[in-house]
GUNUBA-797827 format. One record per residue (C-alpha): residue number from 1; x, y, z. Coordinates in steps of 0.2 Angstrom, whole numbers, always signed. Each point is the difference from the previous one (the first is absolute). Example, Ala and Ser with C-alpha at 12.3 -4.5 7.8 and 13.67 -1.06 7.14 Angstrom:
residues 2
PT,num,X,Y,Z
PT,1,+62,-22,+39
PT,2,+6,+17,-3
END
This chain:
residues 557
PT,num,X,Y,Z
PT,1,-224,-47,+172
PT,2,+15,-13,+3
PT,3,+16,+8,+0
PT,4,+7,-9,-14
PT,5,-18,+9,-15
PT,6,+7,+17,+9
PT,7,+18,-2,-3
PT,8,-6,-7,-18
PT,9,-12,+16,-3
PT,10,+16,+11,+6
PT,11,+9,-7,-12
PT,12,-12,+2,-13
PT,13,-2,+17,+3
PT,14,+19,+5,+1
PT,15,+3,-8,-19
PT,16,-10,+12,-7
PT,17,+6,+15,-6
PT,18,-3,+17,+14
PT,19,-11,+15,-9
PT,20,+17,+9,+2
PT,21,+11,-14,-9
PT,22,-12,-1,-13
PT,23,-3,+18,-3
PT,24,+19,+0,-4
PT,25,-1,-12,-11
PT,26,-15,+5,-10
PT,27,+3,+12,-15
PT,28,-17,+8,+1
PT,29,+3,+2,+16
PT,30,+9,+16,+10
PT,31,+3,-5,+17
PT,32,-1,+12,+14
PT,33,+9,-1,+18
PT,34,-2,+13,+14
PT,35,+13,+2,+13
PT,36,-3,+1,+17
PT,37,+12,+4,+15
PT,38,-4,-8,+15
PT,39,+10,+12,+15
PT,40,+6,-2,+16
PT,41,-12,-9,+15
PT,42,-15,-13,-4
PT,43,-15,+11,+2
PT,44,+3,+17,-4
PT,45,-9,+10,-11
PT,46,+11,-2,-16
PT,47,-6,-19,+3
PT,48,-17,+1,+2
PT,49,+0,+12,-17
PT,50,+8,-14,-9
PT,51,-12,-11,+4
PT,52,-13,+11,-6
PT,53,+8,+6,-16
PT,54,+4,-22,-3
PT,55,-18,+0,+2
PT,56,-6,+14,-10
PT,57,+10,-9,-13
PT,58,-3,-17,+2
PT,59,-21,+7,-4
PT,60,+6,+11,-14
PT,61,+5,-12,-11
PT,62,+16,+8,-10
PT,63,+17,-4,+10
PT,64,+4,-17,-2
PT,65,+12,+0,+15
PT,66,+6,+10,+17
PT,67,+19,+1,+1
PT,68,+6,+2,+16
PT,69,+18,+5,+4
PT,70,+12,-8,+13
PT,71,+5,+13,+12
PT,72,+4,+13,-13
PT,73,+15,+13,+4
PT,74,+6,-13,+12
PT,75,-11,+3,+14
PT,76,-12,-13,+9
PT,77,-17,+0,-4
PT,78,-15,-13,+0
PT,79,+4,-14,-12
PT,80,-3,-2,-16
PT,81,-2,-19,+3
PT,82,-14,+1,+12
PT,83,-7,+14,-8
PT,84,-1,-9,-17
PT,85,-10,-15,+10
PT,86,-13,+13,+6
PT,87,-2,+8,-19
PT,88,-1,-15,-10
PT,89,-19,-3,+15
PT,90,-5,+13,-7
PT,91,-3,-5,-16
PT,92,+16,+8,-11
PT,93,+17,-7,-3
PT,94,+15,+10,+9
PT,95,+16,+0,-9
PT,96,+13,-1,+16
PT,97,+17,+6,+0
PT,98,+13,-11,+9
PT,99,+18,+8,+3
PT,100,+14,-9,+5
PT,101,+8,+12,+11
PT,102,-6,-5,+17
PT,103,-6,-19,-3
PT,104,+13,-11,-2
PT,105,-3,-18,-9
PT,106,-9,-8,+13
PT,107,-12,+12,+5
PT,108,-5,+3,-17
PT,109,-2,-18,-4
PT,110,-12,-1,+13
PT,111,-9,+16,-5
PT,112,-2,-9,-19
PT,113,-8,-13,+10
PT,114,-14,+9,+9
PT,115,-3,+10,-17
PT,116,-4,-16,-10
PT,117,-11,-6,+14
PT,118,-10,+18,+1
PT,119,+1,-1,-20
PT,120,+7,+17,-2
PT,121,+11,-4,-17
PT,122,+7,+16,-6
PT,123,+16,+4,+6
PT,124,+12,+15,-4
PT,125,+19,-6,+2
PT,126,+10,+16,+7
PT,127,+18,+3,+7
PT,128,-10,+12,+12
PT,129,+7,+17,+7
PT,130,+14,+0,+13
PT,131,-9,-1,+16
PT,132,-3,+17,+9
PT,133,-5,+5,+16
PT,134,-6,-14,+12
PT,135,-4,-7,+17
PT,136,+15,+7,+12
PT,137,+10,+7,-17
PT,138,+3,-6,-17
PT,139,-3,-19,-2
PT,140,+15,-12,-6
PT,141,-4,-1,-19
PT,142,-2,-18,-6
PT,143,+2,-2,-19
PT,144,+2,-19,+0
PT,145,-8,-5,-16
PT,146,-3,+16,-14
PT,147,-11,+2,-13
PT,148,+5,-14,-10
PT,149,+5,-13,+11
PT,150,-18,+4,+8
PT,151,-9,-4,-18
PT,152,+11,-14,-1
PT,153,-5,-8,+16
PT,154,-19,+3,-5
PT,155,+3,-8,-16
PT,156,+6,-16,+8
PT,157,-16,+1,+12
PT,158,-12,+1,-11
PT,159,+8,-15,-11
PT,160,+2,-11,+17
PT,161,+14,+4,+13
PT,162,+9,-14,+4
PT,163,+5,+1,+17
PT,164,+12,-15,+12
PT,165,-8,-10,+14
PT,166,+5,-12,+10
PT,167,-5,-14,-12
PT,168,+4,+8,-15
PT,169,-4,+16,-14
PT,170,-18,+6,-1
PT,171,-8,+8,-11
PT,172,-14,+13,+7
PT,173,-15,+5,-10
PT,174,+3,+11,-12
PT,175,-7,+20,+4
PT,176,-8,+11,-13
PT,177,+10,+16,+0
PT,178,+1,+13,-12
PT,179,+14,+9,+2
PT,180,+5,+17,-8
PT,181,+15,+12,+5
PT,182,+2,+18,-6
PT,183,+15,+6,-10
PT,184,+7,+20,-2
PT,185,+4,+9,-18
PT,186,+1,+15,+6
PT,187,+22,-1,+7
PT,188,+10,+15,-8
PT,189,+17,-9,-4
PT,190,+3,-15,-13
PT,191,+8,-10,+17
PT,192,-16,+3,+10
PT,193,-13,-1,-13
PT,194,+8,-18,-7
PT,195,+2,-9,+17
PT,196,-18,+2,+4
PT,197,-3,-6,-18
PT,198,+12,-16,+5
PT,199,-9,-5,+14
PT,200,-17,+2,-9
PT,201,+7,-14,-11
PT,202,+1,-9,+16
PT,203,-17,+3,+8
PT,204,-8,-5,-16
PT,205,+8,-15,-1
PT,206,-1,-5,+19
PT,207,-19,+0,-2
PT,208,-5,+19,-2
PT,209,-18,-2,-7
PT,210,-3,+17,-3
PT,211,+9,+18,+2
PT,212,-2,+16,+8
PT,213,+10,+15,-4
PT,214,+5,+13,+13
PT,215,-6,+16,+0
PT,216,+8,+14,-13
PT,217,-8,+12,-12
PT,218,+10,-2,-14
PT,219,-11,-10,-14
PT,220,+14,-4,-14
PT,221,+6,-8,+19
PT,222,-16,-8,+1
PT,223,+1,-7,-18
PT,224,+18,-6,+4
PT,225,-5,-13,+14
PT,226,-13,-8,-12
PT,227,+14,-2,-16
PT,228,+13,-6,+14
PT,229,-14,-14,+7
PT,230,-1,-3,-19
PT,231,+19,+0,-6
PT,232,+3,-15,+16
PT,233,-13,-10,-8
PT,234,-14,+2,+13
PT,235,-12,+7,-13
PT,236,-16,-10,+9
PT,237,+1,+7,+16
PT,238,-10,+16,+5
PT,239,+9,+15,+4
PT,240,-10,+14,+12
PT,241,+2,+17,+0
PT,242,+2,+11,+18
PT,243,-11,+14,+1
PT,244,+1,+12,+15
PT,245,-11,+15,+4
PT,246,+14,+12,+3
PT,247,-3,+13,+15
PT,248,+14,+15,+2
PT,249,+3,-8,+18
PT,250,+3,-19,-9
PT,251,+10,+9,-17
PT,252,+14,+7,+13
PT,253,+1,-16,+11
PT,254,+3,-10,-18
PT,255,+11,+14,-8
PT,256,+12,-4,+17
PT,257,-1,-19,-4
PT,258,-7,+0,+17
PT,259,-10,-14,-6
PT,260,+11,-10,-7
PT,261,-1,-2,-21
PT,262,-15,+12,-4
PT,263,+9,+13,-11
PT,264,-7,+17,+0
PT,265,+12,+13,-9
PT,266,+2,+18,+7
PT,267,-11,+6,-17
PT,268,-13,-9,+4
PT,269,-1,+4,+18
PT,270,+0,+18,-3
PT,271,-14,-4,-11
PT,272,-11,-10,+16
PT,273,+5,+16,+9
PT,274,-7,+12,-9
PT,275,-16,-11,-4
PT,276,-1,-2,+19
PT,277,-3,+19,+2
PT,278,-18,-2,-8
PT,279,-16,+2,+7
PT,280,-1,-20,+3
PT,281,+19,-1,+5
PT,282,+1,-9,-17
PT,283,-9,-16,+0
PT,284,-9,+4,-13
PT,285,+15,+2,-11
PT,286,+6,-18,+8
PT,287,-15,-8,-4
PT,288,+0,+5,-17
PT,289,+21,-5,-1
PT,290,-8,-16,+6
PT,291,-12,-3,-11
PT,292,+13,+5,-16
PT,293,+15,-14,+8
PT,294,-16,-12,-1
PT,295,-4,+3,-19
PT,296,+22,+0,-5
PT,297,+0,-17,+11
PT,298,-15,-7,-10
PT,299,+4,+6,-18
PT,300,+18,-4,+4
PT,301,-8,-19,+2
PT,302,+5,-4,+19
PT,303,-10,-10,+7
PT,304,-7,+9,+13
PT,305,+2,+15,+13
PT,306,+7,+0,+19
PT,307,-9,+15,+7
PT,308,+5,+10,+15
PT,309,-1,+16,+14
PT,310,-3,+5,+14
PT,311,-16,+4,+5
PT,312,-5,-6,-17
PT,313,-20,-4,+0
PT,314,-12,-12,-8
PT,315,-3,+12,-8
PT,316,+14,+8,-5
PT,317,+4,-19,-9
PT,318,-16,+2,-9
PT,319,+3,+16,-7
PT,320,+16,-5,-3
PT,321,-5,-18,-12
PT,322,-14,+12,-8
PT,323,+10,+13,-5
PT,324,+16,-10,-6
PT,325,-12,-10,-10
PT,326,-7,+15,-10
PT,327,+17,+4,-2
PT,328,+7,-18,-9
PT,329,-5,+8,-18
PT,330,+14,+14,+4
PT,331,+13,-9,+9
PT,332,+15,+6,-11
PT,333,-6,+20,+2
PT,334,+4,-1,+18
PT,335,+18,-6,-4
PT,336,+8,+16,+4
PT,337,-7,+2,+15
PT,338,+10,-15,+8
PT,339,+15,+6,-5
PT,340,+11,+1,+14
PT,341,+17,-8,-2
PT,342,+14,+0,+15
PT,343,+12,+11,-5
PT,344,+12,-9,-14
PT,345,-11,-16,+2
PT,346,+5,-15,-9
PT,347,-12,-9,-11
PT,348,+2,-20,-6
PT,349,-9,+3,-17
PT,350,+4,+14,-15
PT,351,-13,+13,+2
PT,352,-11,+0,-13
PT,353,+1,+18,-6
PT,354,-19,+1,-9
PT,355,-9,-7,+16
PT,356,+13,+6,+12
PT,357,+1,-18,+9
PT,358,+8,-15,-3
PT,359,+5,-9,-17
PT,360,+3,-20,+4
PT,361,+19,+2,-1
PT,362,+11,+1,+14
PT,363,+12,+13,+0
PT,364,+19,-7,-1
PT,365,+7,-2,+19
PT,366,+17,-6,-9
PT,367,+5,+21,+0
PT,368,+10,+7,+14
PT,369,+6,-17,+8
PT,370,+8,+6,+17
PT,371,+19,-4,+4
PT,372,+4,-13,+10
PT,373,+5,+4,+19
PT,374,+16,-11,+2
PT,375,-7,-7,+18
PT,376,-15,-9,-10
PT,377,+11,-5,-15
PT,378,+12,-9,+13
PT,379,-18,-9,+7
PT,380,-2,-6,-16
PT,381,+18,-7,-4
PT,382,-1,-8,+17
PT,383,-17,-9,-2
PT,384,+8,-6,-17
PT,385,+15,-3,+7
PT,386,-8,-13,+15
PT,387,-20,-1,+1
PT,388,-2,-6,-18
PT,389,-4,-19,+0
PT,390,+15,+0,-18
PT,391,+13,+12,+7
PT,392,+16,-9,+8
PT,393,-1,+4,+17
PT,394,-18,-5,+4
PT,395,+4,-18,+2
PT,396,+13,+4,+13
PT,397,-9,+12,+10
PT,398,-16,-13,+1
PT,399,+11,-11,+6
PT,400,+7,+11,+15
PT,401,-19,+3,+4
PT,402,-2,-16,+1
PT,403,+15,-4,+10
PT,404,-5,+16,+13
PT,405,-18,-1,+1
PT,406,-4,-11,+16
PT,407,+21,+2,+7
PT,408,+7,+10,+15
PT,409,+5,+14,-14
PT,410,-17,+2,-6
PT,411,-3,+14,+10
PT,412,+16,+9,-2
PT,413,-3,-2,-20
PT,414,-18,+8,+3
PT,415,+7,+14,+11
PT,416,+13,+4,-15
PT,417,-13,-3,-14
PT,418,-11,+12,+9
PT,419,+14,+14,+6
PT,420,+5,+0,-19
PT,421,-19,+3,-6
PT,422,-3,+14,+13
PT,423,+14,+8,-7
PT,424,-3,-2,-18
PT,425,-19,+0,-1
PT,426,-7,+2,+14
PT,427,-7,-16,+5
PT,428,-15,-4,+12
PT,429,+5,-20,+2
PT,430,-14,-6,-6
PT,431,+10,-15,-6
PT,432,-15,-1,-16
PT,433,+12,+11,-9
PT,434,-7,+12,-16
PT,435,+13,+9,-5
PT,436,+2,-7,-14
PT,437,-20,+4,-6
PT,438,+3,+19,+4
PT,439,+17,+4,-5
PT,440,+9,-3,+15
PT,441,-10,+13,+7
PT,442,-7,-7,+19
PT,443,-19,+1,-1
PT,444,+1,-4,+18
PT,445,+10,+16,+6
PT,446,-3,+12,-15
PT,447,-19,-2,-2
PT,448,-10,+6,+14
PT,449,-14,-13,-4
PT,450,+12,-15,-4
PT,451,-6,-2,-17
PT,452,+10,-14,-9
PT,453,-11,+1,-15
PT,454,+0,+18,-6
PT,455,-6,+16,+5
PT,456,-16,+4,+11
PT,457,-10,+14,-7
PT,458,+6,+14,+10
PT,459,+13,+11,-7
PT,460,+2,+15,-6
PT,461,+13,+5,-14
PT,462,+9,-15,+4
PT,463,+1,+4,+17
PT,464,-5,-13,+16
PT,465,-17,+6,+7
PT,466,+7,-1,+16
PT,467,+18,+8,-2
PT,468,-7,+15,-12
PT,469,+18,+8,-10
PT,470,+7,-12,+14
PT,471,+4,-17,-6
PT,472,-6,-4,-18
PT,473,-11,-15,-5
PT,474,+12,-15,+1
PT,475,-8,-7,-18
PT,476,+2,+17,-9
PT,477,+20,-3,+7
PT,478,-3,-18,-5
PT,479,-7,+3,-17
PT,480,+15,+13,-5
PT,481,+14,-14,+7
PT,482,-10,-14,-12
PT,483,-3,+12,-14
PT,484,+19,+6,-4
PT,485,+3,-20,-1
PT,486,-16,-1,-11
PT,487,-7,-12,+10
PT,488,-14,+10,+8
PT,489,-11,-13,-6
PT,490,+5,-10,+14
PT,491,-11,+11,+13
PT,492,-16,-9,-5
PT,493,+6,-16,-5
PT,494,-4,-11,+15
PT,495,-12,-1,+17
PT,496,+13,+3,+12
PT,497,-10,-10,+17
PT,498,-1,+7,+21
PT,499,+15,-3,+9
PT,500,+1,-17,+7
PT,501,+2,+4,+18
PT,502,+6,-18,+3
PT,503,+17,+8,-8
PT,504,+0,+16,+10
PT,505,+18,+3,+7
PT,506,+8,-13,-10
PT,507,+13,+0,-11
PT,508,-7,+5,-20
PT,509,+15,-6,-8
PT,510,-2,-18,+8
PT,511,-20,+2,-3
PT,512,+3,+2,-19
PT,513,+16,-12,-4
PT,514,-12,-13,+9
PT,515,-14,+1,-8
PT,516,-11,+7,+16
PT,517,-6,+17,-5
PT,518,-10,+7,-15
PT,519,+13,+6,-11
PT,520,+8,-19,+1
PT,521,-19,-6,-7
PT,522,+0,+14,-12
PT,523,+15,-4,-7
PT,524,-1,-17,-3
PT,525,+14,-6,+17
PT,526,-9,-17,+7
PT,527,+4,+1,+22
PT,528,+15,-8,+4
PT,529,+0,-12,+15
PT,530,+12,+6,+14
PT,531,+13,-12,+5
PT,532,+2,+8,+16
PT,533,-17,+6,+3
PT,534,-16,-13,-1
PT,535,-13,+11,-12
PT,536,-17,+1,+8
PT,537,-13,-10,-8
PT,538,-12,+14,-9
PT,539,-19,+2,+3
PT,540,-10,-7,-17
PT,541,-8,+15,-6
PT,542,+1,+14,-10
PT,543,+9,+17,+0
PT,544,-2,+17,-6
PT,545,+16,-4,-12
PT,546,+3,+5,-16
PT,547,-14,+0,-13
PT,548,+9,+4,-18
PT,549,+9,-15,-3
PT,550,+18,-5,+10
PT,551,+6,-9,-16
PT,552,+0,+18,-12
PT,553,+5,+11,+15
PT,554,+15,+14,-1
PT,555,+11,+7,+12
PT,556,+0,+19,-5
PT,557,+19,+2,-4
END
């Protein structure tokens, strides 16, 4: 066969829908994935068992794909990528995590690549846990893209990327991604809860073909996700439940957030523990909480199940499937048994008091608007004052940009801007500036995984996963600043893109009045042509810039 019928059939093959796209997509259809956790070292035991169990499944018929997580908890193990190519030989689709926090855009550019070529399509976009323990001591966490950038950037390959070369733009083949990302109901506080909720709205519109939630067992929690999806306007795409087979050993580890965004509260952990004290240490009680979350999940109208454990079995899945389909009938009698609320919780919807979950009516977020702290509200008068393109003084400071970028003062003005900005905010130096996007809050310095775009999945009570009662999430701080202005809004308004690293140590303030950085092509200021410095001709190409629209963008105020 020439090369050209085989990159023809390839093609062919890849423009039709996967069994687990389609079993998304189809009504009559509940789809069914199976997680797997690869571990530390390439043939070990806990690899040969996956490859058995992907077997065992791949011949049984009822999973319509493997997930397989990316160094969950932080910690190397085998990867997902190469693992996924070795799955999808065996005859079943894997469903492969890919976490941004230790590839940066490059490497995970490449990774798309060899995926495309092995035809393993179904991807999982993830902010991924910090990293933990590695080679030598804990790894330099990376972070360069997150989970929305990262389903941007797929979206542009599987239209065409258009890359420079030397005789000009590109335009590659187009990949056949699909492309999901997982989103959290289960936060405690109204500032926690709505900035995973804003940057939901942004997965879904960056490309986000399908959601999973994380894990919680609160069902008027699970109900909320499928309403929110609904309320943005993403009613098409398939929502999937998490279901996890919940050990007394796994309860406690969740319970200390010790895996980031699984909520267990302290009543339903006493509840594992005294079930653990059976005969069977529990698991049949687990099987049977597994089989019920199934038959909620499926009368609730998700569109499938994410199911999970360790040590779980093939046959533990099938007893699973069997059991919460005999179940479906009688979903709504096992309401009560998945109530388990965090303590003072706060839900989007008005509960609905004959069903006890949600009625389609958000509750009003207008109530308690907090005060104003006077360092934020002076922020906002003085980005009113000089970076507005219509206040008086914005002319006049592009001009002294433009007089100092390229002159002998250029790095003495740098050195000021960037003395002033430690002081006041912070600042990393990034020279790709987002205060503006996060309430002058630096994402750089106060987020531990550098998210410019909202909140990873992990905290806890509005806390950072990684500062516990330490240092608080710096969108819940962001939200409460936006929200006594009323423009909290503003949070999910537009894709914020990586730091362009070709600004790194350069002066923001010359970056923006110039047109160079991505608040200047957010907000609509066309780049300025240095007198002093002779502007580098730019790469034909496309970036990861803003998605939403540059001409109806708004600088929260």
């Amino acid at each position: 066969m020439s090369e050209i019928e085989s990159s023809t059939i390839h093609d062919l093959t890849l423009s039709t829908p996967g069994r687990y796209e389609t079993s998304l997509r189809d009504k009559q259809t509940f789809s069914i994935t199976w997680e797997l956790v690869p571990g530390r070292g390439a043939f070990e035991k806990v690899q040969e068992a996956i490859i058995a169990i992907a077997e065992q499944a791949a011949k049984g018929g009822k999973v319509h794909a493997l997930t397989i997580t990316d160094n969950p908890g932080g910690s190397p193990a085998l990867s997902a990528e190469m693992l996924g190519v070795e799955i999808v030989k065996l005859g079943i689709e894997p469903l492969v995590h890919i976490t941004c926090k230790d590839k940066n855009r490059s490497l995970m550019e490449s990774l798309l690549y060899g995926l495309e070529r092995a035809n393993v399509r179904n991807l999982l976009a993830l902010t991924g846990d910090y990293p933990g323990f590695g080679y030598l001591g804990v790894p330099k966490p990376v972070f360069d893209l997150d989970s929305t950038t990262l389903l941007g950037f797929i979206a542009e390959l599987n239209k065409g990327l258009e890359v420079p070369t030397t005789k000009g733009p590109v335009k590659l083949k187009p990949t056949h991604f699909f492309p999901g990302a997982s989103a959290s109901p289960f936060k405690s506080l109204e500032s926690e809860q709505m900035g995973q909720y804003y940057k939901l709205k942004k997965k879904l519109a960056a490309g986000a073909q399908f959601i999973v939630s994380q894990l919680g067992y609160d069902a008027r929690k699970f109900q909320e996700l499928l309403y929110v999806v609904k309320l943005l306007g993403f009613e098409h795409i398939p929502v999937v439940g998490n279901i996890y087979l919940l050990s007394a050993g796994s309860a406690k580890l969740m319970n200390s957030n010790g895996l980031p965004g699984c909520v267990v509260s302290d009543q339903l952990l006493a509840q594992i523990q005294q079930e653990s004290t059976a005969p069977d240490k529990g698991k049949g009680k687990r099987l049977e909480r597994a089989a019920k979350m199934y038959a909620i999940f499926r009368g609730m109208d998700f569109a499938g199940v994410h199911i999970a454990g360790q040590g779980m079995t093939y046959g533990d899945l099938e007893q699973v499937l069997g059991r919460g389909e005999e179940l479906v009938p009688n979903w709504r009698d096992f309401l009560g048994e998945f109530d388990f609320p965090q303590p003072n919780g706060w839900y989007f919807f008005e509960k609905d008091p004959k069903t006890g979950l949600n009625q389609q009516v958000p509750v009003d977020r207008s109530k308690d608007r907090p005060s104003a702290a006077l360092g934020y509200q002076l922020f906002r008068a003085l980005h009113h004052l000089i970076y507005d393109r219509r206040s008086i003084l914005f002319k006049p400071f592009q001009a002294l940009s433009a007089a100092v970028d390229g002159s002998s003062v250029e790095p003495a003005f740098t050195r000021l801007e960037q003395i002033a900005k430690e002081i006041t905010n912070d600042c990393r130096h990034c020279g790709d500036c987002a205060l503006a996007e996060t309430a002058y809050l630096c994402p750089k310095s106060q987020c531990v995984k550098n998210q410019r775009n909202g909140p990873c999945g992990g905290s806890l009570d509005g806390w950072c996963e990684m500062c516990p009662n330490e240092r608080k999430c710096i969108y819940v701080r962001a939200y409460e600043r936006l929200k006594s202005h009323n423009a909290e809004e503003s949070l999910g308004a537009n894709q914020v893109p990586p730091v362009n690293y070709d600004l790194n140590r350069k002066s923001s303030w010359i970056n923006y009045f110039l047109g160079r950085d991505h608040s200047a092509k957010l907000f609509g200021i066309a780049p300025i042509q240095s007198k002093t410095k002779p502007q580098p001709e730019k790469a034909a190409g496309k970036t990861l810039g803003n998605r939403s629209g540059a001409s109806s963008a708004k600088r929260p105020r």
